[in-house]
Structures are given as C-alpha cells and as structure tokens.
C-alpha positions in Angstrom: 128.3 199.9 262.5 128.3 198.7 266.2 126.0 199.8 268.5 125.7 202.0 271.3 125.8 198.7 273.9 129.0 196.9 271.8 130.9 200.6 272.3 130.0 200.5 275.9 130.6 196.5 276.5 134.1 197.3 274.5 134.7 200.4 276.8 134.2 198.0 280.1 135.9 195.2 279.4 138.6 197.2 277.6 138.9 196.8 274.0 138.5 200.0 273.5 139.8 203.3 276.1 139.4 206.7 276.1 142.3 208.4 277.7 140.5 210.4 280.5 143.0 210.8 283.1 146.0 211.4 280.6 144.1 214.6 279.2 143.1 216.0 282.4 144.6 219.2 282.0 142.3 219.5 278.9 139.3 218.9 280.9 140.9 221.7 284.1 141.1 224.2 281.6 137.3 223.7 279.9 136.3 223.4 283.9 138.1 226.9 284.7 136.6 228.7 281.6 133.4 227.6 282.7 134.0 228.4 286.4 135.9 231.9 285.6 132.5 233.0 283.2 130.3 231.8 285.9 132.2 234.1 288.4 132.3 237.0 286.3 128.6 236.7 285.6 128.1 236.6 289.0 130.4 240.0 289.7 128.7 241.7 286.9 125.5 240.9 287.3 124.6 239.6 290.7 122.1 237.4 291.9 118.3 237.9 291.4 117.4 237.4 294.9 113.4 237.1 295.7 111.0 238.4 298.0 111.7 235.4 300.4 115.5 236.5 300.9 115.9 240.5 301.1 112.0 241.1 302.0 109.6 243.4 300.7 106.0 243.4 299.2 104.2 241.0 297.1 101.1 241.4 295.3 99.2 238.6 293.0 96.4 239.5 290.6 94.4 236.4 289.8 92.0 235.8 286.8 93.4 238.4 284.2 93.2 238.1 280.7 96.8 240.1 280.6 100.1 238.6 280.8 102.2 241.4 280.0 104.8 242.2 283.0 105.6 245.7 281.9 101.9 246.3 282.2 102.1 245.5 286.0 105.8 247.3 286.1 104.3 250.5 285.1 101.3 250.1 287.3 103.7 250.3 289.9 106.3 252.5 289.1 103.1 254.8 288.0 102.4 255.2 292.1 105.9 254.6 293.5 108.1 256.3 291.1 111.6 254.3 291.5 110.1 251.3 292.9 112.4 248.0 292.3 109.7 246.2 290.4 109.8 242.5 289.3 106.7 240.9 287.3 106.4 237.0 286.5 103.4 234.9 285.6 101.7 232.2 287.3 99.9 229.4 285.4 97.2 230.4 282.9 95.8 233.7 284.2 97.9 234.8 287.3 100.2 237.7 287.4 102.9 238.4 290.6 104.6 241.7 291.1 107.0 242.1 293.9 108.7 245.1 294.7 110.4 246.7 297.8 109.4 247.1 301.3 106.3 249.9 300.1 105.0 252.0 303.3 101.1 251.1 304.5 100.1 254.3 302.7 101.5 253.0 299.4 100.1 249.6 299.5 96.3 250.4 298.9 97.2 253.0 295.9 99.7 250.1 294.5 97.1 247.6 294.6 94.1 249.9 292.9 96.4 250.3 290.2 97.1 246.9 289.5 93.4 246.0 289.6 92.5 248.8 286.7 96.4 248.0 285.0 95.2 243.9 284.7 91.2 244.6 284.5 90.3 242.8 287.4 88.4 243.5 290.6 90.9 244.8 293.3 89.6 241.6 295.8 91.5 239.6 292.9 95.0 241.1 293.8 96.2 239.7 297.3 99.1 241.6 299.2 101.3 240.1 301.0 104.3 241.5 303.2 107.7 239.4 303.7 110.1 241.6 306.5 114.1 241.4 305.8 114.4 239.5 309.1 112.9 236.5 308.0 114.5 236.6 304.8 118.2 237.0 306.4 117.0 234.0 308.3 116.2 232.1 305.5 120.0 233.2 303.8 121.9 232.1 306.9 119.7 229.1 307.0 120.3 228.0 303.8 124.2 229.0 303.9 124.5 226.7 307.3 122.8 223.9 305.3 125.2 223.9 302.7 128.1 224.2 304.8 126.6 221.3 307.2 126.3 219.3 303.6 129.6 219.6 302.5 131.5 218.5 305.4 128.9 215.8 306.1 130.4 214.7 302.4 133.7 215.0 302.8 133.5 213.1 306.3 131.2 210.0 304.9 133.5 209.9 301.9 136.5 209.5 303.6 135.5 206.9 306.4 133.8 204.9 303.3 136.4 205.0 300.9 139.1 205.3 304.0 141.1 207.6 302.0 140.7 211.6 302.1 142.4 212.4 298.4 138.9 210.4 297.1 136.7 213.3 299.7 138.9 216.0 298.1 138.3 215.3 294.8 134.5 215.2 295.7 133.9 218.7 297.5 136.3 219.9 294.5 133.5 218.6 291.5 130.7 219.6 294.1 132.0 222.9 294.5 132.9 223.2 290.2 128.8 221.9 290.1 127.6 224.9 292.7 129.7 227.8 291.0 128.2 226.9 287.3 124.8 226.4 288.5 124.8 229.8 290.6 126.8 231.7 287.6 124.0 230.5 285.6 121.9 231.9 287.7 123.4 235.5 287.5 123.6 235.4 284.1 120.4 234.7 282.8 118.5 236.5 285.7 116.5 233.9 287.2 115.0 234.7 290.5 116.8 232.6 293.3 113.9 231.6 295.6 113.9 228.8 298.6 112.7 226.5 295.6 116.0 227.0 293.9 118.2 226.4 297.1 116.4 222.7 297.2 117.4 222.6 293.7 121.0 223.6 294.4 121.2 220.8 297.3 119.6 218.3 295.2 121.9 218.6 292.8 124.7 218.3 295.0 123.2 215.2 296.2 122.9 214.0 292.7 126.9 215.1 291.8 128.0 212.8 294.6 125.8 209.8 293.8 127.3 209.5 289.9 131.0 210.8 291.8 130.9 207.9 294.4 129.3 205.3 291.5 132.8 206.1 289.8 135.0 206.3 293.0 133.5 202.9 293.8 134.7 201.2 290.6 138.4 202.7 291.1 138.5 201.3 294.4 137.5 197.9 293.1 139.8 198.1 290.1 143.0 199.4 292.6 142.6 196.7 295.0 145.8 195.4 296.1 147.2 197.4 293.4 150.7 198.2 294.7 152.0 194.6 295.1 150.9 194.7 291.3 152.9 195.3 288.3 149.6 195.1 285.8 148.9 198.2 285.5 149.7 202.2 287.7 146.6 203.6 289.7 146.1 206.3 287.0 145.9 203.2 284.3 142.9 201.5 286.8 141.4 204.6 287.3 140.8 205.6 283.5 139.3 202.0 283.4 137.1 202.7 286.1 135.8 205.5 284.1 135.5 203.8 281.2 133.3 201.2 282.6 131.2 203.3 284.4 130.9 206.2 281.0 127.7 204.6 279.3 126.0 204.1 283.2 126.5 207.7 283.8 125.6 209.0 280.2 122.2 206.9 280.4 121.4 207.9 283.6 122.1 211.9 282.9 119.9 211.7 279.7 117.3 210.0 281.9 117.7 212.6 284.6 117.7 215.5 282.1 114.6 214.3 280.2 112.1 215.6 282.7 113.7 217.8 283.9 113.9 220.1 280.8 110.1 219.2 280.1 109.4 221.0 283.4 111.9 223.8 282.3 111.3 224.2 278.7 107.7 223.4 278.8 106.1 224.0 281.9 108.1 226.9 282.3 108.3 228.9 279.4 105.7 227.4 277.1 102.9 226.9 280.0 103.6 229.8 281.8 104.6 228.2 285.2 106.9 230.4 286.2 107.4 228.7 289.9 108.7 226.0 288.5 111.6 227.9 286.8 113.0 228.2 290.5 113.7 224.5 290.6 114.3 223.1 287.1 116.8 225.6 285.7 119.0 224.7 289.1 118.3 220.8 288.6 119.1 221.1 284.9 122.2 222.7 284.7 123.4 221.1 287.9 122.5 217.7 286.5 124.8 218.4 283.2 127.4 219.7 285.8 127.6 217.1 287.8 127.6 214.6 284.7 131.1 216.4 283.2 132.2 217.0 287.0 132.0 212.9 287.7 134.0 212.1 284.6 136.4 215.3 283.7 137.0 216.2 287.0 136.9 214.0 290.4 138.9 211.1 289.1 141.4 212.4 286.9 142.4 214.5 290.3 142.1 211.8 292.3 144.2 209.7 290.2 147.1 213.1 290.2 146.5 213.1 294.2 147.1 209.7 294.8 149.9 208.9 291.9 151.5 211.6 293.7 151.9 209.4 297.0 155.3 207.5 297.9 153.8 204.1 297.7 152.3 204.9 293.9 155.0 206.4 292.8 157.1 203.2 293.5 154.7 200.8 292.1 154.2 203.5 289.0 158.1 202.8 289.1 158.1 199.0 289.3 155.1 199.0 285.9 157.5 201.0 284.0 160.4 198.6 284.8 158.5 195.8 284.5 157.5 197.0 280.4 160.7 197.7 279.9 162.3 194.0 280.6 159.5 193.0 278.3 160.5 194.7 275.7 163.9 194.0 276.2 163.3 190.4 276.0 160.9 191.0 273.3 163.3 192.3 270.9 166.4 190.2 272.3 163.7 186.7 271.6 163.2 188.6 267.6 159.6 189.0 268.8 157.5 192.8 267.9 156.7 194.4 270.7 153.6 196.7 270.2 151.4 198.5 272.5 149.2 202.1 272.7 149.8 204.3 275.5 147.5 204.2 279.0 147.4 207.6 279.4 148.2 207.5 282.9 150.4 210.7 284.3 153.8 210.4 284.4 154.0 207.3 281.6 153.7 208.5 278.4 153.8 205.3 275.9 153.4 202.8 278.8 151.6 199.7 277.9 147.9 198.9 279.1 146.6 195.1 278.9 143.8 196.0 279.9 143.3 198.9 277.5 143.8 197.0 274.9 141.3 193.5 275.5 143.6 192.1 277.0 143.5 190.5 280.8 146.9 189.0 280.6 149.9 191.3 280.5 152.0 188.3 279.0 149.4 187.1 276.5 150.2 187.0 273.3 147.6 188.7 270.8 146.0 192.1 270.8 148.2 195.1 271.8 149.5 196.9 274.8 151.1 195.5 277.9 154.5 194.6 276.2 152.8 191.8 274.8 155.6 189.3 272.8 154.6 187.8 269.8 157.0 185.2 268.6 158.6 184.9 265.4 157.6 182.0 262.9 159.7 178.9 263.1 159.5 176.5 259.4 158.0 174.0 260.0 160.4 171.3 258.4 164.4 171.1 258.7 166.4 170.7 256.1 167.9 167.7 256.6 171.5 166.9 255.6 172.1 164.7 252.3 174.5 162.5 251.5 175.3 160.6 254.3 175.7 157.4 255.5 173.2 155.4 257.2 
C-alpha cells in the first residue's frame, strides 16, 4: 500500500490528478450550503456580543468553590428582575457575570448577592463598569480594520501577481472563511469579545498565506502558457493544486493541533473560558481557509481567467492540437488513449501532465494524445524461388 509521501510525490509530479477545477460547481454548492446555514444562524440567532462591544456591568467573584452559572444568574436576576445576565468561568475558581448597564443603586445589592450566592467575602467580587461609547468605538474600530485589511489584500495581490481575477478570487475565499467562522459564532453562542476579532483577522491572514502558496504555484506552472499548446490554464491550475494538496493538508493538521488543545482542553475541560474567545475563531477559520485555498480560490480563478480572449484561444489551439493527434494516431493504426484534465470547457481533453507524463508526444503512459505505434514482425518473408 503506498504511503502518504508516494500519493503526494505522485500528485506533484503528476501520475496521479484529482480533478479539482473540473468539479468546481461541486465544491460552490458545499461552499453555499455552508455560507447560506452560517447566515441563517446568524438571522436567527444573532451574535453574542460582550461587555467590551454594547457596554454594561461586569462583576468577578474570585476564590469560590462554585462553578455553577445559574447560581450567579439567579443571584442577579434575584435583585434586578429582567436583568440580561451572562455567567462564564475563569480558570480553577473564578466566576464572571456580566449583565446590563445596572444603576449605582443596583450595583452594591447585585454584588452582596453574588458574594452570599458563590460563598465568598464580597471584597472577592470586583465590579467593573464598561459605557456603550467605548464599546461602539471598539465596533467601528474593528469594522475599519477589516475593511482596511481586505483592500490592503486585494491591492498587494494584484500588484504581486499583476493580475486582479487572482485578488478576486482571494477576497471571495476570505470573505467564504469570515461568514463560516461568524455563523459559527451565532450558532453555538460564543461570546464575541476583542479576543475573537484578533482571531477573526488572524485567520484571514492565515486564508491568504495557504491562498497565495497556491496562487504562486499556478503562476509558475502558467508561465508563458498561451504560446503553449501543452496543456489550457485550467489543466496548469488543477496541477498547481495538486502539488501544493499534501503542503496545505500538513500544514492545516499542524495548525489545527494546538489549536483544538487550547479549545477542547483548555477551554472546556480546564475551565478557561477566555480562551474560547480566540480558539473557536482560529479553529474553524483554520479549517475554512484550508477548503477555501483548495475548493474555492483556484477553481474560480481558473473560470475567471479561462474566460479571457487570449485563454480562450489558446484553450482553442490545445483542443485542436489533440485532435490532429488523434487524427494521425488512428490514420498511423496507432491507440490513442488518454483520461480527461478536467479543465472547463474540455471535457475528455488529454493531460500529459496528468497522466506522468512531461512530453505530450511521448509515447507510454496515458493522456496527451499520446501515439503508440503498432508492432512491425520483425522478419520479412522473403520471396522463393528465384533466381540468383
């Protein structure tokens, strides 16, 4: 059984090719299922905003035994009836309760109750207050950063690459990477705190890195591509990915290993609850970013740019070319076999490179319109009977 290093040696040098950019309207539709469910979740259930974002009051009880968060909800709720009351833990024996903006006459009374609720002293549970102001300014902040991010992207990409379909494609995966991790956000309830925005732009930042590894490949695998008749843009790009597909999986699964310690242990097992904030957005973005890199930004590049004059004439010329192969191929009694590239627009054309092989006129292995010549005998048959 070959290894996981053969598959991926096979997958660069291409003996063997998985046909991303011919199925990309498999891997739009998984993308807009996920993106739809994220936005509903979002409409349904909203954002859980924290203190740091729409303001209000925040009290931590330090060095209880109790780790129950209704206890502290009904402490609360007990002295502010109707109170919009949210209770997490911190570390080992820390409790914090935020609610809405409480008047000064309710703090003292909310506080005393939280100290006889969690059985501590009330010098144990701090108060602190967090006005709406500071939190709008920290929304518009945050919402200015993003924006400032994207078209910092889209601007670097296209001056690097010196092509804006490849900065397209980019703020199209970053965007698919931001609505998942948000939705996920919505839908499980996690509080969305200044921790999780640095998540949410870290993850961006990651997205790009594993979008532009790929984009970087493609560029070096289309060079000088339309005075060739090797192989269409779309056929080059699906071997980009395919040569870059066991970098990206290893690095993911590196990525994601610590991160879902911090998650899945820290967080829920350990009780850090700050660090939920952070991880959850790194996780999922990480694992968006990862399908976004592969299902999404090249496949559309590769439909964006086969769509362009110049492509569309080589594109032309390939197919021409594959068919005067096989033309000769069958007219010399030679087989002409091949698999399809799976580029758009060319069902059953022939890929060398798909298929092992770096020369479309070579004569072994499959694809390219590759000719292999019948058998002569080896002898003649030599006339008999006549005279020397």
């Amino acid at each position: 059984m070959p290894s996981f290093a053969t598959f991926g040696n096979d997958l660069y040098t291409g003996r063997r090719s998985i046909d991303f950019v011919g199925r990309r309207k498999t891997w739009y539709l998984i993308a807009a299922v996920a993106v739809s469910l994220s936005l509903l979740g979002l409409g349904v259930r909203h954002l859980n905003l924290g203190i740091e974002f729409k303001g209000g009051s925040e009290f931590q009880v330090s060095k209880t035994s109790v780790s129950s968060e209704l206890t502290g909800t009904q402490a609360v709720t007990g002295v502010v009836p109707g109170a919009d009351v949210r209770v997490s833990k911190v570390g080992d024996s820390g409790m914090r309760v935020t609610t809405n903006r409480l008047l000064d006459s309710q703090v003292a009374p909310v506080q005393t109750a939280l100290a006889k609720a969690y059985g501590v002293p009330v010098e144990d549970v701090s108060t602190t207050f967090v006005g709406p102001s500071w939190g709008q300014d920290v929304s518009s902040k945050a919402l200015t950063g993003l924006i400032v991010f994207l078209i910092a992207v889209a601007l670097v990409i296209a001056l690097y690459f010196r092509t804006w379909t490849m900065a397209v494609a980019a703020i199209v995966a970053l965007i698919h990477d931001l609505i998942l991790t948000v939705g996920v956000y919505a839908i499980v309830g996690f509080e969305v705190t200044p921790a999780s925005v640095i998540g949410f732009l870290t993850i961006l930042g990651y997205s790009l890195y594993d979008t532009v590894v790929v984009f970087d490949k493609v560029r070096e695998n289309t060079d000088s591509i339309t005075a060739s008749t090797k192989r269409t843009y779309a056929e080059a790009a699906n071997l980009a990915i395919n040569q870059t597909l066991v970098r990206s999986i290893n690095t993911s699964v590196v990525a994601l290993l610590p991160v879902g310690s911090i998650l899945f242990i820290g967080a829920f097992l350990l009780g850090a609850g700050t660090l939920k904030d952070i991880s959850l957005s790194l996780f999922v973005g990480i694992a968006a970013g990862t399908y976004s890199s592969i299902f999404i930004a090249t496949p559309l590049l590769a439909e964006l740019r086969q769509r362009e004059p110049e492509m569309r004439a080589q594109a032309d010329r390939v197919r021409r070319r594959r068919a005067e192969a096989a033309v000769a191929a069958a007219a010399d009694g030679g087989v002409l076999v091949g698999v399809g590239a799976g580029g758009p627009g060319d069902p059953g054309d022939l890929d060398p490179v798909a298929a092992g092989s770096p020369d479309p006129d070579a004569l072994v292995g499959t694809g390219g319109g590759q000719r292999q010549q019948p058998r002569r005998n080896a002898t003649r048959n030599r006339p008999s009977g006549r005279k020397r």
